[in-house]
C-alpha positions in Angstrom: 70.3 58.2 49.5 72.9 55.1 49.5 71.0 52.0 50.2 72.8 49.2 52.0 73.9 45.8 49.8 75.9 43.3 51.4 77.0 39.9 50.3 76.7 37.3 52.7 78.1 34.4 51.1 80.2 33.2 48.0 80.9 30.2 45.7 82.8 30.6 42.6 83.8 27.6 40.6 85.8 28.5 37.8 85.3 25.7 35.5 82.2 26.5 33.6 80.2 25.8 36.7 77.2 28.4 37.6 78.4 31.0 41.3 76.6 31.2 43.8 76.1 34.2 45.8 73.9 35.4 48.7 73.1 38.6 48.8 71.1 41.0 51.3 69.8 44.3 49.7 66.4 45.9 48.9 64.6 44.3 45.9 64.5 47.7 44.2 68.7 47.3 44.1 69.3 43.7 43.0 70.3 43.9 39.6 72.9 46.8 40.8 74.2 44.5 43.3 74.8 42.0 40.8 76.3 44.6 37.8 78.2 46.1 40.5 79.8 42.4 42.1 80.0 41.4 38.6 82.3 44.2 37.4 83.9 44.4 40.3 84.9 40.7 39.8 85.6 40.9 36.4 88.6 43.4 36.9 90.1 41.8 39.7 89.6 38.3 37.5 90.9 39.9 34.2 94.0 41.6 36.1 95.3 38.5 37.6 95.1 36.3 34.3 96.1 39.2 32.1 92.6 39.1 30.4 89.7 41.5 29.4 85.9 40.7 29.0 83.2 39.1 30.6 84.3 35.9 33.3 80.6 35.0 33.3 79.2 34.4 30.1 75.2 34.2 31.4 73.2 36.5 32.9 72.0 36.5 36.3 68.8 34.4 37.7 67.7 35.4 41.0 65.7 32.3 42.7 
């Protein structure tokens, strides 16, 4: 069974600055929600400045 993750809000700052994101899913599926927005991200990132690895170099904290 799919469950449901949806991001409500957004705030990337691309100058070494932390995002902020808001997110609505089930605790159980947080950390996919973030790999998932994270890669997702990443390619569309990487594509458009002709680049390849990580755009965040930290990992997530959830608050």
């Amino acid at each position: 069974m799919k469950k449901e993750i949806r991001q409500i809000a957004c705030c990337l700052v691309y100058n070494g600055q932390p995002c902020h994101w808001v997110i609505k899913a089930e605790l159980d599926q947080l950390s996919l929600a973030i790999k998932k927005i994270n890669i997702k991200l990443a390619m569309i990132y990487n594509r458009d400045q002709n680049m390849v690895g990580h755009v965040f170099p930290d990992r997530f904290k959830s608050i």
